[in-house]
C-alpha positions as CSV (number, residue, x, y, z in Angstrom):
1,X,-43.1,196.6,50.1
2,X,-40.7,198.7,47.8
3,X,-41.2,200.6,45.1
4,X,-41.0,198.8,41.6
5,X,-41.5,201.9,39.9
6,X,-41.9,205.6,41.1
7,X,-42.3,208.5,38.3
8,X,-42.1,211.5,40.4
9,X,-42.6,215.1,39.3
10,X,-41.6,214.4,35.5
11,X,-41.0,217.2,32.5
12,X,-40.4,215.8,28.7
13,X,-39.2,218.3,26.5
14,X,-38.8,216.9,22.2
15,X,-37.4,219.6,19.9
16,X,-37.9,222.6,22.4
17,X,-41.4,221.7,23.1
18,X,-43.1,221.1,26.3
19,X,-44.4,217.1,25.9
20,X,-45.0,215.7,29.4
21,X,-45.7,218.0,32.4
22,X,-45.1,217.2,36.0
23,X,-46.1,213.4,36.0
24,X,-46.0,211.5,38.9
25,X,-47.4,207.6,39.8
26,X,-45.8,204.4,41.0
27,X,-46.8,200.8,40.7
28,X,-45.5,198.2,43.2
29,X,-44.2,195.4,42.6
30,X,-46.7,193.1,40.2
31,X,-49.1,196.1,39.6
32,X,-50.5,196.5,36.0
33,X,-50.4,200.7,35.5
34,X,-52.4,202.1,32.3
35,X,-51.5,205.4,30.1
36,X,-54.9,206.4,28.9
37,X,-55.6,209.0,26.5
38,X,-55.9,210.7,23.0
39,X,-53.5,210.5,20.3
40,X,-50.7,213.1,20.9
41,X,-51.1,213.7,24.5
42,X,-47.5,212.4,25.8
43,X,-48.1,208.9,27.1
44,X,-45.7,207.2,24.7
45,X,-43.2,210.0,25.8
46,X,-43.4,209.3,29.1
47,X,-43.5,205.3,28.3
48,X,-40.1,206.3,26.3
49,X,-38.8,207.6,29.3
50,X,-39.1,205.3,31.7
51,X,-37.4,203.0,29.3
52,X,-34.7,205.2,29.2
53,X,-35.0,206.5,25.1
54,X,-35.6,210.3,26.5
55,X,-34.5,211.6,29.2
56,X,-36.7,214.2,31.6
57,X,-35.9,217.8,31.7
58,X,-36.7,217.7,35.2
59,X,-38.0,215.1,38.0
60,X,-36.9,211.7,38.5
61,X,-37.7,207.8,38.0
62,X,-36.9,205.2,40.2
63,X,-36.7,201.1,39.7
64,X,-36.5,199.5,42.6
65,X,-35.4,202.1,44.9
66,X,-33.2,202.7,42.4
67,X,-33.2,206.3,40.3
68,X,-32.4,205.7,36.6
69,X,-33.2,208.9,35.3
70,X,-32.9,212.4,36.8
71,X,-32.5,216.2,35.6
72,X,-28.3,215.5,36.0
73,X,-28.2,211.6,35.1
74,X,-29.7,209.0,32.7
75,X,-29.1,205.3,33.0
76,X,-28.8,203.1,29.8
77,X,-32.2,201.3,28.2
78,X,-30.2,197.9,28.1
79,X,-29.0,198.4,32.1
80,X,-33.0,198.9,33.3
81,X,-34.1,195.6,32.9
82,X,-37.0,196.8,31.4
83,X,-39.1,194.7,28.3
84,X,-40.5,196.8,26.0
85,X,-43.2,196.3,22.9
86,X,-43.8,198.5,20.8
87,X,-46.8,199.1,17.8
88,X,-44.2,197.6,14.9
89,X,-43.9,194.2,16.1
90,X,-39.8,194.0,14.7
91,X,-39.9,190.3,14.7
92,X,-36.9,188.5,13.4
93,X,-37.6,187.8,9.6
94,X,-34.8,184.7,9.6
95,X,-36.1,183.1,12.9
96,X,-39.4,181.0,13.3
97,X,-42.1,181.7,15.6
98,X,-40.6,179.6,18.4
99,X,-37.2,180.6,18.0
100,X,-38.2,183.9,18.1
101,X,-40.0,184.0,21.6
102,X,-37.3,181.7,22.6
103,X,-34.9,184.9,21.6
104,X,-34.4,186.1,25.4
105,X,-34.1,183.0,27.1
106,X,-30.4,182.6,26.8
107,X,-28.5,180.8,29.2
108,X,-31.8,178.6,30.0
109,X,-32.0,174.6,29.1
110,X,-33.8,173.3,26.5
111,X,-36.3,171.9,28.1
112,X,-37.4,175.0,29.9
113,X,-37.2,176.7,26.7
114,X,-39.3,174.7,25.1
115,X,-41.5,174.2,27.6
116,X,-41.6,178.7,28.2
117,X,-42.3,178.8,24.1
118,X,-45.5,176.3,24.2
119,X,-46.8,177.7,27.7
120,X,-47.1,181.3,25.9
121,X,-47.4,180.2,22.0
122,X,-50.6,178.6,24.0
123,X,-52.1,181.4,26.0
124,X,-52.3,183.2,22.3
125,X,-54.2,180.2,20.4
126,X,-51.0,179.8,17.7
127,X,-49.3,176.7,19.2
128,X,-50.1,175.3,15.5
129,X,-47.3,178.6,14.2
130,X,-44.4,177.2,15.8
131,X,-42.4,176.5,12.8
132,X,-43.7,179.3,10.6
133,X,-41.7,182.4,9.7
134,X,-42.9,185.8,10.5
135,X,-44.2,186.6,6.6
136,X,-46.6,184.3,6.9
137,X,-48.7,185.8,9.6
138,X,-51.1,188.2,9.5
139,X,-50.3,191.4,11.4
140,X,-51.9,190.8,13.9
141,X,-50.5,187.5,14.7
142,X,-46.8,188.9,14.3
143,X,-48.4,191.7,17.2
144,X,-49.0,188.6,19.3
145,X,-45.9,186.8,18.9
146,X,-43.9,190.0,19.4
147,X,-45.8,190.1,22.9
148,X,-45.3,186.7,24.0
149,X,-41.6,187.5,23.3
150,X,-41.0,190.2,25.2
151,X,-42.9,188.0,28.4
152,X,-41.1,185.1,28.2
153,X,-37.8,186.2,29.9
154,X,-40.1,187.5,32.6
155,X,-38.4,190.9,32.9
156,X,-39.3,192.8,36.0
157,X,-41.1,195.3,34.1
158,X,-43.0,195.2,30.8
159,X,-43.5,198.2,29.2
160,X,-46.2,198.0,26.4
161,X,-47.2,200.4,23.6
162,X,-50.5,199.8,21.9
163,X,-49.5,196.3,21.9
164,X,-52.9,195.1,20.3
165,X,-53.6,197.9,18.1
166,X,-53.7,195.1,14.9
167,X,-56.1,193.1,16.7
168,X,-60.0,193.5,16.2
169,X,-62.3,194.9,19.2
170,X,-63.2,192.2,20.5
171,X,-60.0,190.0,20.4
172,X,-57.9,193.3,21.8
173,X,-60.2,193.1,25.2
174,X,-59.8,189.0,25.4
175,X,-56.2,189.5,24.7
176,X,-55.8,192.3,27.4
177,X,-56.7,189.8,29.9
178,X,-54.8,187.0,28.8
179,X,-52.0,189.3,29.2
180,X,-52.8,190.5,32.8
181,X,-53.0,187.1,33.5
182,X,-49.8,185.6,32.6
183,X,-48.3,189.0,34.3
184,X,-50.1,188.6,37.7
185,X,-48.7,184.5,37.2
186,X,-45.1,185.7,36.9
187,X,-44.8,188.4,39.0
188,X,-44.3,190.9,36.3
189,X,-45.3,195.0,36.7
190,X,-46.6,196.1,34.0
191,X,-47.5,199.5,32.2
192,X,-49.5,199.5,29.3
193,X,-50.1,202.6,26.8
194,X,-53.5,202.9,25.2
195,X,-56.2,205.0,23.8
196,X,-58.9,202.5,24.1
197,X,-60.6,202.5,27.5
198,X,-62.1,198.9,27.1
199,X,-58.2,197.7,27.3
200,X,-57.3,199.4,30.1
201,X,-59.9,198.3,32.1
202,X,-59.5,194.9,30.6
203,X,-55.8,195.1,32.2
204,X,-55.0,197.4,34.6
205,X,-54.9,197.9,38.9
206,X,-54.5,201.7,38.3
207,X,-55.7,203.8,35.4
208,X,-53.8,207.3,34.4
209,X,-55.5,209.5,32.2
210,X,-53.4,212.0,30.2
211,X,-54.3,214.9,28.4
212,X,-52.1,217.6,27.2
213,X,-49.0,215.9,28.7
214,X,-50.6,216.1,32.2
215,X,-51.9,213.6,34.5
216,X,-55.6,214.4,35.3
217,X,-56.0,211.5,37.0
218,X,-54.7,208.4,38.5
219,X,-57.2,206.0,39.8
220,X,-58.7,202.8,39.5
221,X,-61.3,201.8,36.5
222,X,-64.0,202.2,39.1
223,X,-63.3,205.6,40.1
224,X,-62.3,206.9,36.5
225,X,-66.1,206.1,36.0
226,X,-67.8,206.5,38.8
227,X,-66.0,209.7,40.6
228,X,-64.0,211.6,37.9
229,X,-61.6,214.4,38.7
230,X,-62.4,216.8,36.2
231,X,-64.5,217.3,33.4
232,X,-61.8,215.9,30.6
233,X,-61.9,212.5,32.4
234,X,-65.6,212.2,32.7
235,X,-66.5,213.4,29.4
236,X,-63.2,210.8,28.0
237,X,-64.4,207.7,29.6
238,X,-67.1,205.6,29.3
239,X,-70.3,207.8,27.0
240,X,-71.5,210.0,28.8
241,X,-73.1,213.8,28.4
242,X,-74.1,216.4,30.7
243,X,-77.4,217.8,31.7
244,X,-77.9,221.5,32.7
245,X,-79.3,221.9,36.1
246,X,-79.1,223.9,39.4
247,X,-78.7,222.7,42.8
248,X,-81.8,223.2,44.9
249,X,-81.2,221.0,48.4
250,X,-78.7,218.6,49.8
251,X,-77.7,215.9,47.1
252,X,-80.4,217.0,45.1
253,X,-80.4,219.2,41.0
254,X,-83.2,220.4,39.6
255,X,-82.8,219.4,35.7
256,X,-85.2,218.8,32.8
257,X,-85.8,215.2,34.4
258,X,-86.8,217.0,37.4
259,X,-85.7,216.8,40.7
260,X,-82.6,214.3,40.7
261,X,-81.7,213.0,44.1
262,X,-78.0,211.4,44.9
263,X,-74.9,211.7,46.7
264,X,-73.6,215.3,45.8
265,X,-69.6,214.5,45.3
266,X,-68.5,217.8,45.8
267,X,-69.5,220.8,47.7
268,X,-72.1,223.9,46.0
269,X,-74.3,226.2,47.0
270,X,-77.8,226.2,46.3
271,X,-78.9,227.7,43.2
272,X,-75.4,227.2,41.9
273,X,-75.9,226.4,37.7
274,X,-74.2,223.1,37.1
275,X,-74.0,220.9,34.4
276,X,-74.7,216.5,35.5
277,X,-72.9,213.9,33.8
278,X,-75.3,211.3,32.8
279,X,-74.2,207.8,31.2
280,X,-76.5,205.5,29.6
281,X,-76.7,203.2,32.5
282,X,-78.2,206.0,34.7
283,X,-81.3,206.6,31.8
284,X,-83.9,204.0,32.5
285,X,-86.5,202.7,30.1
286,X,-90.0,203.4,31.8
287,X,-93.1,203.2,30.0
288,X,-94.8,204.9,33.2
289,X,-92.4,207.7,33.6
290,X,-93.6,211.0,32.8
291,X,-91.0,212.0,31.0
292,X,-91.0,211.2,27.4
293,X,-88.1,211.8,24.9
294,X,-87.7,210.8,21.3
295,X,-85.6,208.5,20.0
296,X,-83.2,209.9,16.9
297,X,-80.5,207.4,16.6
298,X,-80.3,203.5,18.1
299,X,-77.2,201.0,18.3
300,X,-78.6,197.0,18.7
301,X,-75.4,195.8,20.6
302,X,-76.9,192.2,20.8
303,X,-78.2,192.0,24.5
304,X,-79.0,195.7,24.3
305,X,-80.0,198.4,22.4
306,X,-78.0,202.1,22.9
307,X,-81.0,204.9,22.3
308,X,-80.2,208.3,21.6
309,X,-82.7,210.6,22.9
310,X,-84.0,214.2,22.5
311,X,-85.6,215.5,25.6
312,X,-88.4,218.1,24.7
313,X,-86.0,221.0,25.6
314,X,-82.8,219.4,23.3
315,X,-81.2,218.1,25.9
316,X,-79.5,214.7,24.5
317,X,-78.7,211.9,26.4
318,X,-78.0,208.3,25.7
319,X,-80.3,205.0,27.2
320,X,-79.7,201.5,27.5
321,X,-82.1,198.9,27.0
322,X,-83.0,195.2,26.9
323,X,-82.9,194.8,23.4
324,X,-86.6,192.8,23.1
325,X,-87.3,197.3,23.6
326,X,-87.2,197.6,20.3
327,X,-88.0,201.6,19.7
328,X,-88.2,203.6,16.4
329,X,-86.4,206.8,15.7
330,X,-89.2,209.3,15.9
331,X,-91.2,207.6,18.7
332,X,-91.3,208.5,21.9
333,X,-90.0,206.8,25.0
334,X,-90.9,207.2,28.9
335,X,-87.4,207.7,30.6
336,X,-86.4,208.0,34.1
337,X,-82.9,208.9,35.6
338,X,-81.6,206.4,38.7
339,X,-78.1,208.0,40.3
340,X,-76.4,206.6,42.8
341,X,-74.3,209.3,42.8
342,X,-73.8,213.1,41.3
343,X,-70.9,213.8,39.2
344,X,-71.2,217.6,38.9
345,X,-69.2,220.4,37.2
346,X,-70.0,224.4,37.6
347,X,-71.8,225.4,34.4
């Protein structure tokens, strides 16, 4: 299968400064990529450049076998063929709703216009919005519409910047995966720019984490979690801390939970000082553990309740449990760590 899209080896300078540094990832054709990371750290620059609105200062990008931007050449936005949507929705004031999605589809009958508009108006819930004008939506309906718009011509890519940003929490994850599927139905690759993990997991085949301009890591959801590259990533997604410890034995780190036995994921020697990353789903709620810790913060999520712990030597972690365990801060819980695996980092 070829290519849809290869970034290979990318520099991004803006005003003399160093933005993106020596990016590289491809998607094939139908793939939904993710830019994942903190506010400033170059994934909108390098989303820009794909598009063809910066060029690189070195490196290349390839469409389809096809390189569109290079140190010594820079092909057009409007001759890429790819969709873009950016955080300002930039509907058409003058058009409706419908005549607005229906914008790209040129050239097609009016029956499969119409029948393009209602398939997408109805995979957003605003079929009864048809008619209405752009000032009389909410922003976060005009964030919708502008989305729907830039799938209906099903371009071959779909670029997408923050695209729910206006929505609430829970409507940006639902919407993520309304999104990948209409994509996966037509065919289309997709990358999508965000700083919210929950999205990107909600969305994407491949994950790319980006801090500082680089890429720390390209990977799946699964692996971002479960087998991060580096500290950044493991400490960026999902909540996490780490635990001081040593490493005493095969798979095994002496901490203040004791001995902790898993798969060690990279290579030390023993007695090496190390520091564990510990999630909340590791931390187990066990009355009959012997070790205690106190609770100083709590989060009822509904089904659950997210306890934050002190351990007697200070050590904080985070635990989550049924909710009917329903703790006060100052009393003290038995806890008990369960790892599959050890994500470790020298100390």
């Amino acid at each position: 299968m070829n290519q849809q899209l290869c970034v290979k080896d990318i520099h991004v300078d803006l005003g003399g400064q160093p933005i993106v540094k020596g990016v590289s990832f491809r998607l094939e054709h139908g793939e939904i990529g993710c830019l994942l990371g903190p506010s400033g750290c170059g994934k909108t620059t390098i989303l820009n450049t794909i598009a063809g609105f910066e060029p690189p200062v070195s490196g290349s990008i390839t469409l389809d076998d096809e390189e569109v931007a290079s140190e010594s050449m820079q092909l057009p936005p409007e001759v890429r063929r790819v969709g873009m949507v950016f955080q300002d929705s930039a509907l058409f004031p003058h058009l409706t709703v419908a005549q607005n999605i229906a914008f790209g589809l040129k050239g097609r009958k009016r029956a499969e216009k119409k029948q393009r508009v209602e398939e997408l108006l109805k995979l957003v819930s605003m079929q009864q919005y048809a008619g209405s004008y752009p000032h009389q939506l909410s922003g976060g309906q005009q964030q919708r519409i502008a989305l729907i718009r830039a799938i209906a011509p099903r371009p071959p890519i779909l670029l997408l910047d923050e695209p729910f940003s206006s929505q609430d929490s829970e409507l940006r994850v639902k919407l993520a995966q309304d999104v990948r599927e209409i994509l996966k139905h037509d065919g289309i690759t997709g990358i999508l720019v965000t700083h919210d993990q929950h999205e990107a997991f909600a969305i994407a085949d491949h994950i790319g984490v980006i801090s500082d301009g680089y890429l720390k890591q390209w990977d799946s959801a699964y692996n971002l979690y479960h087998r991060p590259a580096d500290r950044f990533v493991a400490d960026f997604i999902g909540e996490g801390v780490f635990v001081c410890g040593n490493t005493v034995g095969d798979n095994q780190v002496q901490t203040e939970f004791g001995v902790v036995n898993g798969e060690l994921l990279s290579n030390y020697k023993v007695g090496e000082l190390v520091d564990l990353l510990v999630r909340p789903d590791d931390v187990i709620h066990d009355d009959n553990s012997p070790n205690k810790a106190t609770v100083v913060a709590k989060n009822f999520r509904g089904a659950d309740h997210l306890y934050t712990l002190k351990m007697p030597g200070n050590t904080r972690i985070s635990c989550l449990a049924p909710s009917h365990h329903d703790h006060q801060i100052g009393e003290k819980i038995g806890i008990r760590l369960k790892l599959d695996h050890l994500v470790v980092f020298p100390s």
